[in-house]
DSSP file (Angstrom, degrees, kcal/mol; ACC not computed):
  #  RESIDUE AA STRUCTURE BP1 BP2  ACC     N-H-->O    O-->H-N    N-H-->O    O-->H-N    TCO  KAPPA ALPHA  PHI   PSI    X-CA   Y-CA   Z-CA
    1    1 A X     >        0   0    0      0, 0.0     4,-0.8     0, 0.0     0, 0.0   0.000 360.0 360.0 360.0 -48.5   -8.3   -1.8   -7.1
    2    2 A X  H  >  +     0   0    0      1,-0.2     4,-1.2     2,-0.1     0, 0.0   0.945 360.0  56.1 -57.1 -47.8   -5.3   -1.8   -9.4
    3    3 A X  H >> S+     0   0    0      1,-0.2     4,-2.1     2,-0.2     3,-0.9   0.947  88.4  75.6 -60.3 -31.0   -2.7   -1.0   -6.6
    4    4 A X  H 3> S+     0   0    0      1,-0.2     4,-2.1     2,-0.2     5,-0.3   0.974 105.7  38.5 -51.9 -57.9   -3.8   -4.3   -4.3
    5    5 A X  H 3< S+     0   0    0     -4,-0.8    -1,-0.2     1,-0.2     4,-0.2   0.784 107.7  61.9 -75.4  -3.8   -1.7   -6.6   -7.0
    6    6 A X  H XX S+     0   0    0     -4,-1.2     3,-5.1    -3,-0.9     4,-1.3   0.943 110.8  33.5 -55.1 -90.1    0.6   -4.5   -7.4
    7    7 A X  H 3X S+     0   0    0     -4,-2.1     4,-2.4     1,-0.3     5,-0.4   0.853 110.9  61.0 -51.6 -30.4    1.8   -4.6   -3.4
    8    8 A X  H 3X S+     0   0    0     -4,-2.1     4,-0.6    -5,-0.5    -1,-0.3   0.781 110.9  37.4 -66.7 -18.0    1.1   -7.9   -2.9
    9    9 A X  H <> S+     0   0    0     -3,-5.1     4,-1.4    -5,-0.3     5,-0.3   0.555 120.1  53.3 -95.8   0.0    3.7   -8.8   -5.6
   10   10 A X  H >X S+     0   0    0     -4,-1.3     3,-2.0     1,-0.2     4,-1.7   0.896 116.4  36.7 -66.1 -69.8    5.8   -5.7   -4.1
   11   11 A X  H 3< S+     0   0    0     -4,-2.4    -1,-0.2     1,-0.3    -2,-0.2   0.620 116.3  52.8 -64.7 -35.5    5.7   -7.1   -0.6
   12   12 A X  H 3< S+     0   0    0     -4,-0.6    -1,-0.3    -5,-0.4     3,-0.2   0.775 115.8  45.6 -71.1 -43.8    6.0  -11.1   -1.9
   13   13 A X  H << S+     0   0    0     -3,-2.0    -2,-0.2    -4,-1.4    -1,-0.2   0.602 130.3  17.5 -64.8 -45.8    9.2  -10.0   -3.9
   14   14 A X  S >< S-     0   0    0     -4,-1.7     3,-1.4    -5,-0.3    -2,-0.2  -0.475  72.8-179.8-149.8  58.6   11.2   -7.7   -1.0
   15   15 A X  T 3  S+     0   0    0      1,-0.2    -1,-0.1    -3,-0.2    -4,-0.1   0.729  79.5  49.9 -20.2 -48.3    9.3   -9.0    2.2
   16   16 A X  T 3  S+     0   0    0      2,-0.1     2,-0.4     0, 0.0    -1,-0.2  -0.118  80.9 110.6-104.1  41.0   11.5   -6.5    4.4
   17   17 A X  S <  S-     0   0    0     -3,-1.4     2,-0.8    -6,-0.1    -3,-0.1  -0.852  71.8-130.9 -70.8 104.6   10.9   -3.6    2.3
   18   18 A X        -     0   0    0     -2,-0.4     2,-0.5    33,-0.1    32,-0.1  -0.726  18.3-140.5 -93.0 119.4    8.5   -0.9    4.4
   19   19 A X        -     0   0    0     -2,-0.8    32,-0.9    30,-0.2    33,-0.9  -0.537  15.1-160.8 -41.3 112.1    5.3    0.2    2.2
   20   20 A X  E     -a   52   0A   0     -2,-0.5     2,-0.3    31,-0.2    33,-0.2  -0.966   6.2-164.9-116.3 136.0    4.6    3.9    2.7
   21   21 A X  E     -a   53   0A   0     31,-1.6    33,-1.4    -2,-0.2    -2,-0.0  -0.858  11.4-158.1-119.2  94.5    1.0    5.2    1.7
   22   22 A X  E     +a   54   0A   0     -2,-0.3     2,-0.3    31,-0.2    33,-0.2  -0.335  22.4 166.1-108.5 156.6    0.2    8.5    1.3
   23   23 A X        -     0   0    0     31,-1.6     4,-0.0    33,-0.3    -2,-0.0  -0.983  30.7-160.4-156.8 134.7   -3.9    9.2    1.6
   24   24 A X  S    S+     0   0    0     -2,-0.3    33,-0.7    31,-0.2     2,-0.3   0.224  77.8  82.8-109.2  20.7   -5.6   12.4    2.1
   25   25 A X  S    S-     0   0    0     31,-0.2     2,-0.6    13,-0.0    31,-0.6  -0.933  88.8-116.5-109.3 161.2   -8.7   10.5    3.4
   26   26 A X    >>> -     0   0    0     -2,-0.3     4,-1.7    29,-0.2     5,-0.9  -0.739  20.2-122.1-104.7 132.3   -8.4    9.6    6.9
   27   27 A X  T 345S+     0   0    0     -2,-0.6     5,-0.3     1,-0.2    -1,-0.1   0.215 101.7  35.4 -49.5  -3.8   -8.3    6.0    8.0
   28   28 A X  T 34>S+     0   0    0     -2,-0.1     5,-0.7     3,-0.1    -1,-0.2   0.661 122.0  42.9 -84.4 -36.1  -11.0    5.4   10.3
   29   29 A X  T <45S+     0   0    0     -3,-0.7     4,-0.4     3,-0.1    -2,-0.1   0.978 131.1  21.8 -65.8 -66.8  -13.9    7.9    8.6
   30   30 A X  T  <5S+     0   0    0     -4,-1.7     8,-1.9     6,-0.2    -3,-0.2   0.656 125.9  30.7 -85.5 -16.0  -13.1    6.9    5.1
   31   31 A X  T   <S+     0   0    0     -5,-0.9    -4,-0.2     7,-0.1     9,-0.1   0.833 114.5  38.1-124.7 -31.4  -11.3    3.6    4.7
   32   32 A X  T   5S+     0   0    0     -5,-0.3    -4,-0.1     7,-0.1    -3,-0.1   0.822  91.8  88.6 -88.8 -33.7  -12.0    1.0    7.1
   33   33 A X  S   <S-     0   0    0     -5,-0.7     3,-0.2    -4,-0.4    -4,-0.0  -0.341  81.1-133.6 -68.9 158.2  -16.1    1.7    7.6
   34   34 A X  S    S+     0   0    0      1,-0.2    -1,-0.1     3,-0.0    -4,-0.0   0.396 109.8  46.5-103.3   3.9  -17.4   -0.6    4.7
   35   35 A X  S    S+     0   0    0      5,-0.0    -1,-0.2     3,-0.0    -2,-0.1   0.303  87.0 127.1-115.5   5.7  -19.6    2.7    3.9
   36   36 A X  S    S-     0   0    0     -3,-0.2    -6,-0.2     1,-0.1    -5,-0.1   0.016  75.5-105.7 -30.0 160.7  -16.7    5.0    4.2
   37   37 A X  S    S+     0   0    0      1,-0.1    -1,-0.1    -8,-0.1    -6,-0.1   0.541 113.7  28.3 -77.4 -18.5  -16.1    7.4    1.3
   38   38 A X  S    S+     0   0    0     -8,-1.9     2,-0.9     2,-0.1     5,-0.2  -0.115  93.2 122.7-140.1  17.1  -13.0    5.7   -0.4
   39   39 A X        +     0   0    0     -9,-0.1     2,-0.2     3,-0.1    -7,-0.1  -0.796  24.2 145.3 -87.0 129.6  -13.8    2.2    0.8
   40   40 A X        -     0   0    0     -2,-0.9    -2,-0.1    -9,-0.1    -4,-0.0  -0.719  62.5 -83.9-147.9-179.5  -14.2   -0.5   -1.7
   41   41 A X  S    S+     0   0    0      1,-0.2     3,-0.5    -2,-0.2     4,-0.5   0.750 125.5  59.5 -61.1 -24.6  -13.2   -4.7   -1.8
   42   42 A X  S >> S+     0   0    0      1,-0.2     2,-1.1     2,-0.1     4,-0.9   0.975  90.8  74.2 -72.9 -58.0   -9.6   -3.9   -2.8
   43   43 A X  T 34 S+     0   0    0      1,-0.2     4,-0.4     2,-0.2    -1,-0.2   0.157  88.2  51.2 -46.0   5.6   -9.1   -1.8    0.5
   44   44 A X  T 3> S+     0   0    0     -2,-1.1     4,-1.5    -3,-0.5    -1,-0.2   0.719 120.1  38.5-106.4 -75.9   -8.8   -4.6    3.3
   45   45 A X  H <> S+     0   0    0     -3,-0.7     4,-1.3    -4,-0.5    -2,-0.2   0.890 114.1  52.2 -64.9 -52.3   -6.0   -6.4    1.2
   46   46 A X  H >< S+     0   0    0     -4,-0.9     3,-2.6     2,-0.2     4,-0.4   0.943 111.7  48.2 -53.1 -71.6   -4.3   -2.8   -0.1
   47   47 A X  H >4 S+     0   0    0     -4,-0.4     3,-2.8     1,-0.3    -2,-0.2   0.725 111.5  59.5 -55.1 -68.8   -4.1   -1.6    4.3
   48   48 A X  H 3< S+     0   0    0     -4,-1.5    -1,-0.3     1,-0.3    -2,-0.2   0.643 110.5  36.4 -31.4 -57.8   -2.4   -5.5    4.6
   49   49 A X  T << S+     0   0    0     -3,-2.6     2,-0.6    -4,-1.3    -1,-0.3   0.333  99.1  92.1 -82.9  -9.7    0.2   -4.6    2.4
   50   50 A X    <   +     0   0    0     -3,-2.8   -30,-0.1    -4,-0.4     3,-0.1  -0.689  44.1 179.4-103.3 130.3    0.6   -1.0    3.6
   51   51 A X  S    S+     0   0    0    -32,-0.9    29,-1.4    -2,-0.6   -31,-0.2   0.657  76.9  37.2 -95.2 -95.1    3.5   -0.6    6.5
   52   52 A X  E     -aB  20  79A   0    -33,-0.9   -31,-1.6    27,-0.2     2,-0.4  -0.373  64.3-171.8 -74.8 139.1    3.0    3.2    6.7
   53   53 A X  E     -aB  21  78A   0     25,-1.0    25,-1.8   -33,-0.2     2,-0.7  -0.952   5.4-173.8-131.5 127.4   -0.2    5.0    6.4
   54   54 A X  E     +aB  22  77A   0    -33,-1.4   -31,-1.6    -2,-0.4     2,-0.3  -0.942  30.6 174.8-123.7 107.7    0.1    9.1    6.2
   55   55 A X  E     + B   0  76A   0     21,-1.0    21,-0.5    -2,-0.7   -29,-0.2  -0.724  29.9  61.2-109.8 132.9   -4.0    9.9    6.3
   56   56 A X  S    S-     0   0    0    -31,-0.6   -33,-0.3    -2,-0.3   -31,-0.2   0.213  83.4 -82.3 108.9 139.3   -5.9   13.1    6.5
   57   57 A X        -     0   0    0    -33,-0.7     2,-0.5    17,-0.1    17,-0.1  -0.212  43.0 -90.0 -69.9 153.9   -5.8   15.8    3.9
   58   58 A X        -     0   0    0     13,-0.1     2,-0.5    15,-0.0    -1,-0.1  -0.600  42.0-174.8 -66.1 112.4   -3.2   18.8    3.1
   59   59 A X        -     0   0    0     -2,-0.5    15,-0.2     1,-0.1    14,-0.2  -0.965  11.8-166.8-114.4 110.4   -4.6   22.0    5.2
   60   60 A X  S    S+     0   0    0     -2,-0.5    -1,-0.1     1,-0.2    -2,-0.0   0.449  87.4  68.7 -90.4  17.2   -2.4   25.0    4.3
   61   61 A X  S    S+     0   0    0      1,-0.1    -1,-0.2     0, 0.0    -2,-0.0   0.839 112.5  34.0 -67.2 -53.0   -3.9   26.8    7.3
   62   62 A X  S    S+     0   0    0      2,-0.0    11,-1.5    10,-0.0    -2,-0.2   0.296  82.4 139.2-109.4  44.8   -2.0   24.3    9.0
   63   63 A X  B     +C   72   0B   0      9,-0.2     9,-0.3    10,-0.1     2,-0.3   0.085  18.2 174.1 -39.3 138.2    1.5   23.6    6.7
   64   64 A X    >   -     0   0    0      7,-2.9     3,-1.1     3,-0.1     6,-0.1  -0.669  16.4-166.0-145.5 105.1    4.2   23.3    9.2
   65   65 A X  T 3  S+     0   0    0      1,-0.3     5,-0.1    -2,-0.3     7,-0.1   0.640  83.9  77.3 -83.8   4.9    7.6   22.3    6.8
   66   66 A X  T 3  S+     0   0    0     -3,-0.1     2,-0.9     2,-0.1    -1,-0.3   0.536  76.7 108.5 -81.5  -1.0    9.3   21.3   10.3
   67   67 A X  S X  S-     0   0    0     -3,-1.1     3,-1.7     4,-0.2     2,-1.3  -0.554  75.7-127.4 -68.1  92.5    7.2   18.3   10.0
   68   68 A X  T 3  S-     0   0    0     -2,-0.9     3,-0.1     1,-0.2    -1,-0.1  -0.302  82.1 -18.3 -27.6  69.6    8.7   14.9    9.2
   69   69 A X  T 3  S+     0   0    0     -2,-1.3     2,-0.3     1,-0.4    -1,-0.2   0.838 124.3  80.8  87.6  31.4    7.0   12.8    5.9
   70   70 A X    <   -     0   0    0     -3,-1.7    -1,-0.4    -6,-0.1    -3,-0.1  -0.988  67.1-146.1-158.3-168.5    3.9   15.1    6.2
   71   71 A X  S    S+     0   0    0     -2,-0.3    -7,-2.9     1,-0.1    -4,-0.2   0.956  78.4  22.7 -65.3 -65.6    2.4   19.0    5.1
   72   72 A X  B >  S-C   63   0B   0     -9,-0.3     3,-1.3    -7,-0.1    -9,-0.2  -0.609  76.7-104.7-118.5 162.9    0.5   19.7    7.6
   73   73 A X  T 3  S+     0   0    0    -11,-1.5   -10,-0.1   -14,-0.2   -15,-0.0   0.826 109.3  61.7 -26.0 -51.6   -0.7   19.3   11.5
   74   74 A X  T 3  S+     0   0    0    -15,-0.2    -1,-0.2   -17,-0.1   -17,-0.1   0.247  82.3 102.5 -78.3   1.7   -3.5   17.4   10.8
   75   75 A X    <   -     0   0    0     -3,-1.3     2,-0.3   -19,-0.1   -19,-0.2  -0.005  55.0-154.0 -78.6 172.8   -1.7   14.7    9.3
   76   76 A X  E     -B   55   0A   0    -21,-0.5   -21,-1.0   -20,-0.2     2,-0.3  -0.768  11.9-148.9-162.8 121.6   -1.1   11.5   11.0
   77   77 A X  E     -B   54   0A   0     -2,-0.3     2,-0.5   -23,-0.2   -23,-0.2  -0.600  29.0-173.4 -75.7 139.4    1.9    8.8   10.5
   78   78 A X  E     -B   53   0A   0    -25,-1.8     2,-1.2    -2,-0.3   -25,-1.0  -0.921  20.5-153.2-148.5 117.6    0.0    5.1   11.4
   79   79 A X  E  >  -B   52   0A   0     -2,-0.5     4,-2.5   -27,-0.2   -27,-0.2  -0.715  17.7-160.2 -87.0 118.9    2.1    2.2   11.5
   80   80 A X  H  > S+     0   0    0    -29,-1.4     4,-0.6    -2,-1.2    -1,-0.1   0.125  76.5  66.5-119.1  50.6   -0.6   -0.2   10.8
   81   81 A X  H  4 S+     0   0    0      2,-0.1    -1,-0.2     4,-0.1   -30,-0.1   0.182 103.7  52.9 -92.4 -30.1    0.6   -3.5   11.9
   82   82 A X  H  4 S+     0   0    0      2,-0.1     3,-0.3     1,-0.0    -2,-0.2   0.814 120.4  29.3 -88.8 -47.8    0.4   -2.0   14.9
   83   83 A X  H  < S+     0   0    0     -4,-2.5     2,-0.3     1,-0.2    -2,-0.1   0.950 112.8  58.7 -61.4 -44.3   -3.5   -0.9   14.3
   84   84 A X     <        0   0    0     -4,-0.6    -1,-0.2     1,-0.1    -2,-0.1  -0.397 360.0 360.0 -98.3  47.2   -4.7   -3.2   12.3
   85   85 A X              0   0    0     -3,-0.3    -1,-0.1    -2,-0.3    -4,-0.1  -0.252 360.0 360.0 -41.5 360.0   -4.2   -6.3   14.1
């Protein structure tokens, strides 16, 4: 709830500026259903504002450090301009 005016002035201020998010809930189970676990009114407007979305919790059963801007396997980078339509 705090962060949505926060990016909206980020993003209003340096328009070609990429947003990077880091989440350990994963974006369809937890953030977009409007009974998801971490969904609330701020979260529609926050995902606008969000270029990159790195979802899904750290599992150090699967850590890999060859990994690029995540932990683990299970992770998933989501350009969401491209999902969220």
């Amino acid at each position: 709830r705090v962060l949505a005016p926060f990016l909206r002035k980020v993003k209003e201020t340096y328009p070609a500026k990429t947003i990077w998010c880091y989440t350990g809930y994963v974006l369809e189970k937890d953030l977009l259903p409007e009974d998801g676990r971490k969904h609330c009114e701020a979260t529609g407007e926050m995902l606008k504002y969000i270029d990159i979305l790195v979802d899904g919790p750290f599992i150090e059963e699967q850590k890999n450090i060859s990994l690029k801007f995540r932990g683990s396997e299970n992770q998933r980078i989501l350009k969401l301009k491209e999902i969220l339509l």
